[in-house]
BAZA-149660 format. One record per residue (C-alpha): residue number from 1; residue in one letter; x negated, y negated, z negated. Coordinates in steps of 0.001 Angstrom, whole numbers, padded with zeros to 6 digits, always signed. Layout:
[node NUM,'a',[X,Y,Z]]
...
! end
This chain:
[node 1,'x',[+000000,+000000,+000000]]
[node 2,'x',[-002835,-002633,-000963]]
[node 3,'x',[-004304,-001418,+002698]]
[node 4,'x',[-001403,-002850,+003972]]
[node 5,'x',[-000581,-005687,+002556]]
[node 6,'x',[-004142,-007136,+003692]]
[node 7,'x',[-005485,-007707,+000540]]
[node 8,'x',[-008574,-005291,+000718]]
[node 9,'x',[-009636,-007685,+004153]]
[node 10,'x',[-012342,-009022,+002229]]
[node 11,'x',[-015240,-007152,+001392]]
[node 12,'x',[-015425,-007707,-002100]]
[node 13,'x',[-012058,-007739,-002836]]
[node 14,'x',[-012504,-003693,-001683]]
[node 15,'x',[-015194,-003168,-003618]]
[node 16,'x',[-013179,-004376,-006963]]
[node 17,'x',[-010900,-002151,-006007]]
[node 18,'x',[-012718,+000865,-005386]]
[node 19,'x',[-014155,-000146,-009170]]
[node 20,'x',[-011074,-000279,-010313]]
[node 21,'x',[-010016,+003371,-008830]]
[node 22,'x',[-013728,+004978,-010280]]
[node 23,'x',[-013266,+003531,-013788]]
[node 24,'x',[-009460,+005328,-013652]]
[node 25,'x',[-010832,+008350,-013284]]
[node 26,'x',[-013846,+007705,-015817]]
[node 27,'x',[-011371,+005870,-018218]]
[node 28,'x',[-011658,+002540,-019354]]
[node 29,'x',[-012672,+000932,-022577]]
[node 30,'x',[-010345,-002524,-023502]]
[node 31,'x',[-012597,-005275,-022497]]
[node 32,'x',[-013399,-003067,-019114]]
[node 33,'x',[-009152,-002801,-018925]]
[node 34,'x',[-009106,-006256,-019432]]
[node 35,'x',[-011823,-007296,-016635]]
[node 36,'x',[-010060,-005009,-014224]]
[node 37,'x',[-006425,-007102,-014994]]
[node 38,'x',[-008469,-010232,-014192]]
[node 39,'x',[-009567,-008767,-011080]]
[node 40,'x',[-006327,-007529,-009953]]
[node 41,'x',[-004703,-011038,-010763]]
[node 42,'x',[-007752,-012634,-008664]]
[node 43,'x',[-006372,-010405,-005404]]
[node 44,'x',[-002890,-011990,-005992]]
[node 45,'x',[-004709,-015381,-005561]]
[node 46,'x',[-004790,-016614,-009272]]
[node 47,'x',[-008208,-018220,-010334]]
[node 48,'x',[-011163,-016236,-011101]]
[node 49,'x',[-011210,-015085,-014831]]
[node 50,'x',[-007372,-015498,-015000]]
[node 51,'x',[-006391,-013433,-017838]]
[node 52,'x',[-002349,-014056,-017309]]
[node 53,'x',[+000197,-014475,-014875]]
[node 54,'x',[+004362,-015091,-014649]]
[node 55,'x',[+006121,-013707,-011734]]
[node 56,'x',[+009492,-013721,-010781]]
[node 57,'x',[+011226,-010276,-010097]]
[node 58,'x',[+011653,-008914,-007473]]
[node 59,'x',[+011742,-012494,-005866]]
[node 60,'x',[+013007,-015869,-005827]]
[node 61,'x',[+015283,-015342,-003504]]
[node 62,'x',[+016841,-012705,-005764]]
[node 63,'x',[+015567,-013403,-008895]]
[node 64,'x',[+016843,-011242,-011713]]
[node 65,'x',[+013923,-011521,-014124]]
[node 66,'x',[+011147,-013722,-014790]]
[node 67,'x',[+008168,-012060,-016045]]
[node 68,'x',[+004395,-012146,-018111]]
[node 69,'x',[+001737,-010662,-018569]]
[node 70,'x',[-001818,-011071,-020113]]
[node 71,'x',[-004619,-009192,-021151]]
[node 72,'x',[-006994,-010743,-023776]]
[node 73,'x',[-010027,-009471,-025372]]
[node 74,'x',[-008600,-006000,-025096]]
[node 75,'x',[-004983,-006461,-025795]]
[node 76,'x',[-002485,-006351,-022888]]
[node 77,'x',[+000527,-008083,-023640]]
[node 78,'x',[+003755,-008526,-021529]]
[node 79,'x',[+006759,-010779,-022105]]
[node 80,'x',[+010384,-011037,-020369]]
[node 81,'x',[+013384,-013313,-019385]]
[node 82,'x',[+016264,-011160,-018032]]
[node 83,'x',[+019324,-013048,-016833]]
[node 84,'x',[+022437,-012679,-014663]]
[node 85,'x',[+021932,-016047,-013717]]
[node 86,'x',[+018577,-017224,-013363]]
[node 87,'x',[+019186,-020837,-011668]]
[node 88,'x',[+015879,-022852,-012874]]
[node 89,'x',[+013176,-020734,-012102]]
[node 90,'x',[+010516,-023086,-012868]]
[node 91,'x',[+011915,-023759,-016318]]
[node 92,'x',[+012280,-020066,-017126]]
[node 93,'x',[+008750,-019672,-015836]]
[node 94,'x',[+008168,-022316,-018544]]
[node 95,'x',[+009676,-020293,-021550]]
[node 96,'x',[+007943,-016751,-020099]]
[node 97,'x',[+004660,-018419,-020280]]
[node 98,'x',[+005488,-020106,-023967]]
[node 99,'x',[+006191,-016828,-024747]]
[node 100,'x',[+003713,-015218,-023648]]
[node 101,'x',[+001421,-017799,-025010]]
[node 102,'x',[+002662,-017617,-028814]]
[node 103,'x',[+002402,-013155,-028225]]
[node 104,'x',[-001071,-013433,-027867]]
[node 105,'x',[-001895,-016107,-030527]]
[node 106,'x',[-001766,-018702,-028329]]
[node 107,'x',[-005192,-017806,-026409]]
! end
């Protein structure tokens, strides 16, 4: 699927992955987990080092959840706003992430 989608057209973006696939079948330690997350958050286009990120789910042109997630210093820690009527997307973006924010201690 990532084949696909044209995220593995970059070199290096391939070789995090095939990291990523190795250290599965090795097994990770938390801070490894947690550099792994970063990388997988850096293929989405988020900044290098980004350690969280709030989608909405599936989309925004059906959106029927609004999602977090983070992983910090070994701790991976997800948050959710489900709704039958999710009209302001940006402000429930707001409260996932101010969540998400006080869950991990606000790091």
């Amino acid at each position: 699927m990532a084949e696909q989608s044209g995220l593995l057209d970059d070199p290096g973006s391939r070789a995090k992955i095939a990291a990523a696939r190795e250290q599965l079948v090795d097994g990770f330690d938390d801070e490894q987990a947690c550099a792994t997350f970063s990388d997988l958050l850096e293929l989405q286009g988020l900044p290098d080092d980004s350690h969280q990120t709030v989608n909405i789910v599936p989309s925004r042109e059906d959106p029927q959840a609004v999602s977090g997630q983070s992983c910090i210093a070994g701790t991976y820690t997800s948050v959710a706003l489900h709704s039958d009527s999710l009209e302001d997307l940006d402000a429930a973006g707001v409260r996932v992430l101010t969540a998400l924010t006080a869950a991990t201690g606000g790091r």
